[in-house]
C-alpha positions, 0 to 999 in steps of 0.5 A: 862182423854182423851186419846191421839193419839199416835205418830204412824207418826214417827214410823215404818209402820205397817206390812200387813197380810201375805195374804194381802201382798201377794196379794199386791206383786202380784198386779204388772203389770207383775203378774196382767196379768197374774193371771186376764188371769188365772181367765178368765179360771175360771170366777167364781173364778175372783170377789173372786181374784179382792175382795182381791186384793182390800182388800189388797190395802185399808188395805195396804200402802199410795200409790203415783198416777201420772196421766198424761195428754196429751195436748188435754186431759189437754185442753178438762178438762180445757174447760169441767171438766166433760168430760171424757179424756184419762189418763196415771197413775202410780201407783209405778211399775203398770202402767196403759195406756187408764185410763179414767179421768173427774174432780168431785166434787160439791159447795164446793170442785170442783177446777179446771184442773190447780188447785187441781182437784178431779178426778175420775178414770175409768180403763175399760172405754177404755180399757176393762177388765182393773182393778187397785187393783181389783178396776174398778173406783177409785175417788181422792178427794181434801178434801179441806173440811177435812185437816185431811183426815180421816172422809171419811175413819173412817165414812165408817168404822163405816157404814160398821162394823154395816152392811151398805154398802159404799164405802172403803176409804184410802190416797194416795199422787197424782201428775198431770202432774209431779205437786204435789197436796199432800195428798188426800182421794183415794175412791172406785167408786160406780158401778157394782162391789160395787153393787156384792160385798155388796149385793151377793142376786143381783149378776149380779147387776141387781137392781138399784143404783142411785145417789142422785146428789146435793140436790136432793129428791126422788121426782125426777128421779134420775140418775141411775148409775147400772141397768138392764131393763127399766129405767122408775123410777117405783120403785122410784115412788112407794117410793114416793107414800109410804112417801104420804100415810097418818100417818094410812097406811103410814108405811106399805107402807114404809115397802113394799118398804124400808128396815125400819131397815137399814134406822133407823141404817143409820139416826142414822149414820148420827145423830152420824156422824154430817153429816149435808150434807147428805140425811137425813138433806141436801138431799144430798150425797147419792146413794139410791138401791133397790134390785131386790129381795125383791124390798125394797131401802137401802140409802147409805151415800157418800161424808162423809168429812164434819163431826164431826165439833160439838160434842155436836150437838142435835141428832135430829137436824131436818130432810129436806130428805122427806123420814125422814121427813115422817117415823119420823112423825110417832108414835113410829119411834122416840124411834126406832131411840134413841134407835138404836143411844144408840146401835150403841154408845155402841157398834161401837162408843167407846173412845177404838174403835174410837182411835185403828180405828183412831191410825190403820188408821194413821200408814198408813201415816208414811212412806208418811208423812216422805217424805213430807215438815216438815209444811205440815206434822205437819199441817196434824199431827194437824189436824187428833189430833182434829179429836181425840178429837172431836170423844170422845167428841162426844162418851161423849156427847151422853150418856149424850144427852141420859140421858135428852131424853123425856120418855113417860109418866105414870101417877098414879091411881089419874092422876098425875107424879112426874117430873124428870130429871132436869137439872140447866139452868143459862141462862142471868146474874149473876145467880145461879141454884143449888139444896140444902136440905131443913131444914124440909126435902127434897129437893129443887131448889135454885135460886139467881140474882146476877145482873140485868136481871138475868134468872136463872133455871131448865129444864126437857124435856118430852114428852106428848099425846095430852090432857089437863095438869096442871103443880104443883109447890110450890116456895117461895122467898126472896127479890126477886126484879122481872123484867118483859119481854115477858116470865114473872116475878119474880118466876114461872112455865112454858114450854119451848118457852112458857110465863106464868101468875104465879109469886112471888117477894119479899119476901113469903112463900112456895106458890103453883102455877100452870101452865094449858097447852092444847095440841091438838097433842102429843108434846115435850116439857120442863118444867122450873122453873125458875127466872127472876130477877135483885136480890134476890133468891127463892126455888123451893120445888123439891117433888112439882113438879107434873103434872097433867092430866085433863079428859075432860067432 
């Protein structure tokens, strides 16, 4: 049974941890001052104070953001959105003069000054030092493309607690000039503190972050947000010429300058996530590092609001990112790949991990919904439950995609395996696939046209070494009126996207068949039975079902 959300948005808000609450209280402008001027004394100690100070605000309560614009800060945004300008903003008793604001956003999500802006928030620009719950950069985000304002906030937990960096995410309600936009995802800015605070082996953030920008490869410069030294793309060059090494050294190349393993966990993210709009699949929504230490890059994802839209979606859905492109091509990388997907859904991508994650994550809503116009409320409420939904559809879909993976292959002393993993295929008409026993023992596919045009079978996905193959099966029918098309006719074997010869009608007995195939590189592929009829049935002998490897002479 699904589980469902429980009412948490009508409920008494959760309490805080007592430590995170008291670095809460002590985030007021009075405090603030003076704990930041106690840590200047201990500069050591100042990072630790800001990290729990952020800590305590991404764990704590919806706050509201009134950011106010002069008339020629609203009028320089109206003619360049980009263009950084001087903000007040208001964060309950904290108050925050010379706040640097430029409306963000890209195709999709980017509104105007005067409409809904995302905006991004620099509290150091103009004023040195400045910070707003240990943050230095905060982004506002619209999420026009996620009405339930949470696949930011769930996906980056999910990074974060299997050990990829991103940034933290929470909700807040944002006024413009006393104008109220609403609810909106509150995002932490990916800078010289992110970099500090998620990779302590460059603590002086002297490696380099860049940012992917809009669809765009590494096959480009970049623009680099956080490093020291010359900005010569080096290391972005000696990426590039890994992925172009051939498929023999091609992997050693990745390995000098890309961390393989903290690739693999985040493509596996990006295949969970349906993030069809990252790096991996659309080249874009990322920032790339590379640490100075070990001189290897980490891809970090970004932008995660539009996720989780097909829970049955294929968890190899292709990849457009060149580097995946290019470390997928390998021998081997595929399994790793499954095989990190099956780990991260086991451990991090559970029905009870996904709705505690999802309930915690609401009952910060309770007491800023309460306020809120009764439609917007339930309008918000509606989403963020097929949100639920869709996340345990998903964490049930993909152990079934697992179950129907290609296995390598092995083949007996004599050449040959038996097939398995069969999965029932009605795809046209009026037609029934299903698996009855046989009078003479064992079992059997059955296969009926009910209507003209029926196409009814069975398909099991393998996996196989380049070579050559015949496939073995014994089929009879009965009354079986075939029709013809470009795939074949009647009863018969072939591979998926492909078209065969072989084909019985009317009525027969257990006949054998066969099905020759040639590859000249490995290839995954289905094998089908199947029918293509417009009346009639046939059986398909299942202990039949062999293939064969043919030595070449």
């Amino acid at each position: 049974m699904r589980a469902s959300l429980p009412s948490v948005l009508s409920g008494p808000a959760r309490l805080l941890p007592l430590l995170a609450f008291v670095v809460w209280a002590l985030s007021g402008t009075g405090c603030r001052e003076r704990l930041v001027s106690e840590s200047a004394a201990a500069p050591e100690s100042r990072q630790s104070l800001l990290d729990r100070e952020a800590d305590a605000f991404f764990s704590g309560p919806v706050r509201t953001f009134e950011v106010t614009l002069g008339s020629n800060s609203l009028a320089s945004l109206r003619q360049d959105p980009r263009k950084a300008v001087p903000a007040t903003v208001r964060v309950g008793t904290n108050i925050f003069e010379s706040v640097s604001v430029h409306v963000k956003g890209s195709a999709g999500s980017t509104r105007s000054v005067d409409d809904n802006p995302a905006l991004t928030l620099n509290f150091g620009k103009y004023k040195e030092g400045q910070t707003a719950f240990g943050l230095h950069k905060l982004h506002l985000n619209n999420s026009v493309q996620d009405p339930s304002r949470m696949n930011e906030l769930v996906a980056s937990t999910l990074y974060r607690r299997s050990g990829i960096p991103t940034a933290r995410a929470t909700q807040g309600l944002v006024s413009l000039n006393g104008r109220d936009l609403g609810l909106y995802v509150v995002k932490e800015g990916y800078d010289k503190a992110f970099v500090r605070r998620n990779f302590p082996e460059d603590p002086k953030a002297e490696g380099n972050l860049y940012d992917g920008g809009f669809v765009r490869d590494i096959d480009q410069d970049l623009t680099r947000e956080v490093g020291r030294g010359t900005n010569d793309f080096a290391d972005l060059r000696r990426l590039r010429a890994a992925v172009n090494e051939g498929p023999v050294t091609r992997m050693a190349a990745l390995e000098a300058i890309l961390d393989v393993d903290h690739f693999l966990t985040y493509c596996a993210w990006q295949s969970i996530n349906d993030d069809w709009d990252g790096y991996p699949r659309n080249r874009n929504n990322y920032r790339l590092y590379r640490d100075p230490i070990h001189n290897r890059f980490r891809f970090i994802p970004h932008g995660m609001d539009q996720l989780y839209a097909n829970p049955g979606q294929a968890l190899e859905p292709g990849w457009a990112g060149v580097v995946a492109q290019r470390f997928f091509e390998l021998p081997g990388t595929r399994d790793r790949l499954l095989d990190r997907i099956t780990a991260l859904s086991t451990n991090y991508f559970t029905p009870d991990a996904l709705t505690n994650l999802l309930n915690t994550a609401t009952a910060r809503l309770t007491n800023a919904l309460a306020a809120r116009p009764e439609p917007e409320r339930q309008e918000i409420v509606a989403h963020i439950r097929g949100l639920q939904g869709r996340l345990l559809e998903r964490a049930a879909q993909i152990p079934v995609q697992m179950e129907l993976r290609p296995r390598p292959v092995r083949f007996d002393e004599r050449g040959e395996m038996t097939l398995g993993g069969w999965v029932p295929r009605p795809d046209t008409g009026n037609g029934v696939a299903e698996i009855v026993p046989l009078p003479s023992g064992g079992r059997a596919f059955h296969l009926v046209a009910r209507s003209e045009a029926t196409v009814a079978g069975f398909r099991a996905p393998i996996r196989l070494p380049a070579g050559n193959y015949v496939f073995f099966a014994r089929l009879r029918t009965s009354q079986l009126k075939a029709f013809t098309d470009a795939r074949g006719s009647g009863a018969g074997v072939r591979i998926g996207g492909g078209s065969r010869t072989n084909s019985l009608a009317g009525t027969q007995d257990w006949t054998p068949v066969q099905f020759p195939l040639h590859l000249p590189e490995p290839r995954d592929l289905e094998w089908v039975v199947e029918i293509r009829a417009d009346a009639g049935e046939a059986w398909v002998e299942m202990n039949s079902l062999k293939l064969r490897r043919i030595e070449s002479r």
